[in-house]
DSSP file (Angstrom, degrees, kcal/mol; ACC not computed):
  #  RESIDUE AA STRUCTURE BP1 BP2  ACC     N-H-->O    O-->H-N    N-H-->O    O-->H-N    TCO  KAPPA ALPHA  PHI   PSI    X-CA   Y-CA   Z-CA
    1    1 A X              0   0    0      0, 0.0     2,-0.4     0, 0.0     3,-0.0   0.000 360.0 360.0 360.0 130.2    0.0    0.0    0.0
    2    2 A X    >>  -     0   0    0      1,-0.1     3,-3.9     2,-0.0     4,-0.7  -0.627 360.0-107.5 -84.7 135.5    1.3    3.2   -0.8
    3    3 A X  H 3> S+     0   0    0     -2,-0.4     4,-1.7     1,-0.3     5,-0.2   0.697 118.5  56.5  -9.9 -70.0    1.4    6.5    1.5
    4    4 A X  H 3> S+     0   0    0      1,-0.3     4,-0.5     2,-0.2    -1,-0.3   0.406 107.5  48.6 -80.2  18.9   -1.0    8.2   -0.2
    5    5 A X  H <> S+     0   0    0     -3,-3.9     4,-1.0     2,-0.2    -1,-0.3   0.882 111.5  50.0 -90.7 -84.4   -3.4    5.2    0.5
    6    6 A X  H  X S+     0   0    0     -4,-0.7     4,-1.0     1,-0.2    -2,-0.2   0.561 110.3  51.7 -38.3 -30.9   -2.5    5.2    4.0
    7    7 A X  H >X S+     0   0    0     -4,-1.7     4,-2.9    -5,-0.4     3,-0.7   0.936 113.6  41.1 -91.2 -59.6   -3.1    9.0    4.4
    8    8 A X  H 3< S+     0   0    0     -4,-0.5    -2,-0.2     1,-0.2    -1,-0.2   0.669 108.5  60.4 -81.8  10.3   -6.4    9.1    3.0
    9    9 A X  H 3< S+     0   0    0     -4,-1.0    -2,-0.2     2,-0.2    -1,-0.2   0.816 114.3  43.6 -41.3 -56.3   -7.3    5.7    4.9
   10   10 A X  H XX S+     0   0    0     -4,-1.0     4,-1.8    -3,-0.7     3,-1.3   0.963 110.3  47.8 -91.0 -61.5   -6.5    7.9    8.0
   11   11 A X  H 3X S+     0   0    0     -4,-2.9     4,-0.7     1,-0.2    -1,-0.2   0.607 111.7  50.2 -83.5   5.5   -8.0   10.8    7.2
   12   12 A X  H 34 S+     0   0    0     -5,-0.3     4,-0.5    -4,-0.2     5,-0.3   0.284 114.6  52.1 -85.3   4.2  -11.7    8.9    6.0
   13   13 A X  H <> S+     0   0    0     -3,-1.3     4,-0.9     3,-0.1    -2,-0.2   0.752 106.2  44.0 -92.2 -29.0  -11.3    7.2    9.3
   14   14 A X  H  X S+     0   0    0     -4,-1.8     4,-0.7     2,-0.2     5,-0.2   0.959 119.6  51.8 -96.3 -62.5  -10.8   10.5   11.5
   15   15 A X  H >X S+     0   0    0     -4,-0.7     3,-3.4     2,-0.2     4,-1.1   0.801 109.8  47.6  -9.8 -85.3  -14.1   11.9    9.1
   16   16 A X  H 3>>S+     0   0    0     -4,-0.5     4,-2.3     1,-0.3     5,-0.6   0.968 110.7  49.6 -49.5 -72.4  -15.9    9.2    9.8
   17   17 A X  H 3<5S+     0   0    0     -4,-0.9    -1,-0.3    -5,-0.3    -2,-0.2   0.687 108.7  48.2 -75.5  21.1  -15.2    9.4   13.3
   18   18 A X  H <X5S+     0   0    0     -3,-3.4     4,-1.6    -4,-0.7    -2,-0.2   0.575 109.3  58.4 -81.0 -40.7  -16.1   13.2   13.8
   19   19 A X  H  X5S+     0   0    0     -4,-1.1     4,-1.8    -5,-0.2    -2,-0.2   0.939 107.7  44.8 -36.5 -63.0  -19.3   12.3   11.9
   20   20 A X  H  X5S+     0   0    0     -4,-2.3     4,-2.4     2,-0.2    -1,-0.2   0.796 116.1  47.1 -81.3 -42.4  -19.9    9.8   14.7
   21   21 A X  H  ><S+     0   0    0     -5,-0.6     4,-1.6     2,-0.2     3,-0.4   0.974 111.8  48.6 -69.7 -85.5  -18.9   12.6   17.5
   22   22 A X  H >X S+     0   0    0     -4,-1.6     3,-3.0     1,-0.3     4,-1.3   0.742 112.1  54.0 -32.9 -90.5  -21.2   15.4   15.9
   23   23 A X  H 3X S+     0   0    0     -4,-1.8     4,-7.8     1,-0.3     5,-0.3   0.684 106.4  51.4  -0.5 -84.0  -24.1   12.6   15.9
   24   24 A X  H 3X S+     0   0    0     -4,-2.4     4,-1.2    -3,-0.4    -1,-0.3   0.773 108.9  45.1 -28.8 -46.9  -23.7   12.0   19.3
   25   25 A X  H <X S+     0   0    0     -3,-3.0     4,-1.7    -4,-1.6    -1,-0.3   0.862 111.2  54.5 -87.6 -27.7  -23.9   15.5   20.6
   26   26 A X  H  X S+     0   0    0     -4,-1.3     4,-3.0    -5,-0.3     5,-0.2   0.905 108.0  49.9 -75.3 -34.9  -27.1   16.2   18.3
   27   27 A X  H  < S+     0   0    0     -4,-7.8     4,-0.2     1,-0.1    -1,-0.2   0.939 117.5  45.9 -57.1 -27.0  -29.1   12.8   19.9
   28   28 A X  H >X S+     0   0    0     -4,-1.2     3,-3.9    -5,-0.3     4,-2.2   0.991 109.8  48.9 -77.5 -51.5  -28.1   14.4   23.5
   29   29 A X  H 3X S+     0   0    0     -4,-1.7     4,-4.5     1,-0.3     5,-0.3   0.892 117.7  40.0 -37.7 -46.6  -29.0   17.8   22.8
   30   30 A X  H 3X S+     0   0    0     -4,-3.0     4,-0.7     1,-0.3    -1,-0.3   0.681 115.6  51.5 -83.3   6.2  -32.6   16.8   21.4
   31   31 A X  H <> S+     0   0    0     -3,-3.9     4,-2.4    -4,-0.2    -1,-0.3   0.760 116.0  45.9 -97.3 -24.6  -33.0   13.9   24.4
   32   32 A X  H  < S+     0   0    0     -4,-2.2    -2,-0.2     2,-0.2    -3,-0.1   0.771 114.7  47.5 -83.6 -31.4  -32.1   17.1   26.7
   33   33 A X  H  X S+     0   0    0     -4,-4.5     4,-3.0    -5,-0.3     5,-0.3   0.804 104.9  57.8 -82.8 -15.5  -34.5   19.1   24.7
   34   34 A X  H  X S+     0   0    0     -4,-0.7     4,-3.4    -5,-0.3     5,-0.2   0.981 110.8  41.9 -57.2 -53.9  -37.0   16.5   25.0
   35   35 A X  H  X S+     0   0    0     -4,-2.4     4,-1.0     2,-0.2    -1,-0.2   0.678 107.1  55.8 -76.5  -1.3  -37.0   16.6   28.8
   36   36 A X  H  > S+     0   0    0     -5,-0.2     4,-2.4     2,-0.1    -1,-0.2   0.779 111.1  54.9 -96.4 -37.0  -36.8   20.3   29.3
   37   37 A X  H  X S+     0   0    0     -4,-3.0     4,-2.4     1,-0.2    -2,-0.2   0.975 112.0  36.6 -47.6 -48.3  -40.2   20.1   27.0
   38   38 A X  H  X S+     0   0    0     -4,-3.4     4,-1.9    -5,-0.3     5,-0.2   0.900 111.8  63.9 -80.6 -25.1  -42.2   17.7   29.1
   39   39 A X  H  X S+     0   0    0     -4,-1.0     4,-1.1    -5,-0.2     3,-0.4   0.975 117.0  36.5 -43.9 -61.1  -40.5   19.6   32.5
   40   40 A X  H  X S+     0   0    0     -4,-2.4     4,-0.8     1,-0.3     3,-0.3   0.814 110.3  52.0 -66.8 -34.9  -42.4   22.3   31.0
   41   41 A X  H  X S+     0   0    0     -4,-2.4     4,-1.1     2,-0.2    -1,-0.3   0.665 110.4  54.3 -57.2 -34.7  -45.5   20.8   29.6
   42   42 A X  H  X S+     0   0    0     -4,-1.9     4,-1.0    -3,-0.4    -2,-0.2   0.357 110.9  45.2 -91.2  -9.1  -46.1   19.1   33.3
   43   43 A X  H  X S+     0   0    0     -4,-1.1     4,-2.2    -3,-0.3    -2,-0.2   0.642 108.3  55.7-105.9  -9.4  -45.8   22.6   35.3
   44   44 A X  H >X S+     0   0    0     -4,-0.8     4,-2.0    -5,-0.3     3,-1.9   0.978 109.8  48.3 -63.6 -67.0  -48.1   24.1   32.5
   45   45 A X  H 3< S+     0   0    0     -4,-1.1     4,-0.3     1,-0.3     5,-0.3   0.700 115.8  45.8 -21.0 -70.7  -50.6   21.1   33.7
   46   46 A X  H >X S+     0   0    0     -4,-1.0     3,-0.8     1,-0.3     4,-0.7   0.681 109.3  49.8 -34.8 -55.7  -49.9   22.2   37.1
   47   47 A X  H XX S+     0   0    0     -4,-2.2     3,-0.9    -3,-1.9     4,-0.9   0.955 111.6  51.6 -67.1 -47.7  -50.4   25.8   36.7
   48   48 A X  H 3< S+     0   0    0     -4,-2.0    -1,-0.3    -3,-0.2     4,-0.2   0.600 108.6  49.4 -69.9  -0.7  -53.6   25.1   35.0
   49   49 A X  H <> S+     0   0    0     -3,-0.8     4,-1.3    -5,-0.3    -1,-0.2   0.609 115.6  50.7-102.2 -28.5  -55.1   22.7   38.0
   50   50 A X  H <X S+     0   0    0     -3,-0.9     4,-0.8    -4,-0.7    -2,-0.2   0.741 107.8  43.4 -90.8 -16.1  -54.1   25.4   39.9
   51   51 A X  H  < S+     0   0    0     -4,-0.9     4,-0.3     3,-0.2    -2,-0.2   0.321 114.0  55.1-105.5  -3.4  -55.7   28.1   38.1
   52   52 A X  H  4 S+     0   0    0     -4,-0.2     4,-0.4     2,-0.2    -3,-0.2   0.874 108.1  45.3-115.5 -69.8  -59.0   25.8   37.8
   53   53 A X  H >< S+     0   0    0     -4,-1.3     3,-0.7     1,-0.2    -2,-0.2   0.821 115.2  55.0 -39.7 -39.8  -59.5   25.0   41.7
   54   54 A X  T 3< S+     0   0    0     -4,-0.8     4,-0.4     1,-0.2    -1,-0.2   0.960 111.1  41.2 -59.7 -57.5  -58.8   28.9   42.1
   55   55 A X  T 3  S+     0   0    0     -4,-0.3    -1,-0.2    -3,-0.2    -2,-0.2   0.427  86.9 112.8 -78.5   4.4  -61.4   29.7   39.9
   56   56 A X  S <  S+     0   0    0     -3,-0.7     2,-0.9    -4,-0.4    -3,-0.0  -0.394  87.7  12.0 -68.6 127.0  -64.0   27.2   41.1
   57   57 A X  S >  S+     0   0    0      1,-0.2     3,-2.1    -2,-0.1    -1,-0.2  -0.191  91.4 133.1 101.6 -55.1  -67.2   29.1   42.9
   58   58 A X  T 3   +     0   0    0     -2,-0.9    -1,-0.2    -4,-0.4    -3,-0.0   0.089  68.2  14.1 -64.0 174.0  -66.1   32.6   41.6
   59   59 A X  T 3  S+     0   0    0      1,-0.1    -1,-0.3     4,-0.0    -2,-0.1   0.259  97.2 111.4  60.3  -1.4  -69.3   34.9   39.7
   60   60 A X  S <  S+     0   0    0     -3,-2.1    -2,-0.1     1,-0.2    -1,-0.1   0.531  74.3  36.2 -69.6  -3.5  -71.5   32.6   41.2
   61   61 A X  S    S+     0   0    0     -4,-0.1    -1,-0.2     2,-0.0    -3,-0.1   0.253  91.4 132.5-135.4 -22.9  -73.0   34.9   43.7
   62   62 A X        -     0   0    0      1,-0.1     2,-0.6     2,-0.1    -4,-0.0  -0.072  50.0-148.1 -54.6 156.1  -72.9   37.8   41.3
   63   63 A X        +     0   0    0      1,-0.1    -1,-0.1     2,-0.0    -3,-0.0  -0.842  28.4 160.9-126.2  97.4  -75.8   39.9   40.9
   64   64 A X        +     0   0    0     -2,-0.6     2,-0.2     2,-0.0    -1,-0.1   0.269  38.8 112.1-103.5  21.1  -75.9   41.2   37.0
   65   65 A X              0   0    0      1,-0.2    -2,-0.0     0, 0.0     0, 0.0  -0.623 360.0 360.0-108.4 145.5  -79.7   42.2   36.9
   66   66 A X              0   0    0     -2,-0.2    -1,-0.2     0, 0.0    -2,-0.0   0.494 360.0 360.0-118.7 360.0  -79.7   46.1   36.6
């Protein structure tokens, strides 16, 4: 095998594995956005559960007849 075999052997092997690197960090990112989504989506819930018991009863006793 000649050098210039060998060199660009090595350097589609160092590609390929920077490809593989780069991958990696885009699957974490979106598994990291995934959970900061449902973190948010489950205090929305919250806020609304909270905002629905709060709001239970009120106008009921209001008197709109003029």
């Amino acid at each position: 095998m000649d050098p210039a075999s060998i060199a660009a052997a090595l350097i589609g092997a160092r590609t390929g594995e920077l490809q593989t690197e780069f991958a990696a960090k885009m699957l974490k990112m979106n598994a990291e956005q995934g959970a900061s989504i449902a973190q948010m989506l489950s205090a929305a819930a919250q806020n609304e559960n909270q905002l629905a018991s709060l709001g239970a009863g009120l106008g009921q006793n209001l008197d709109v007849t003029a």
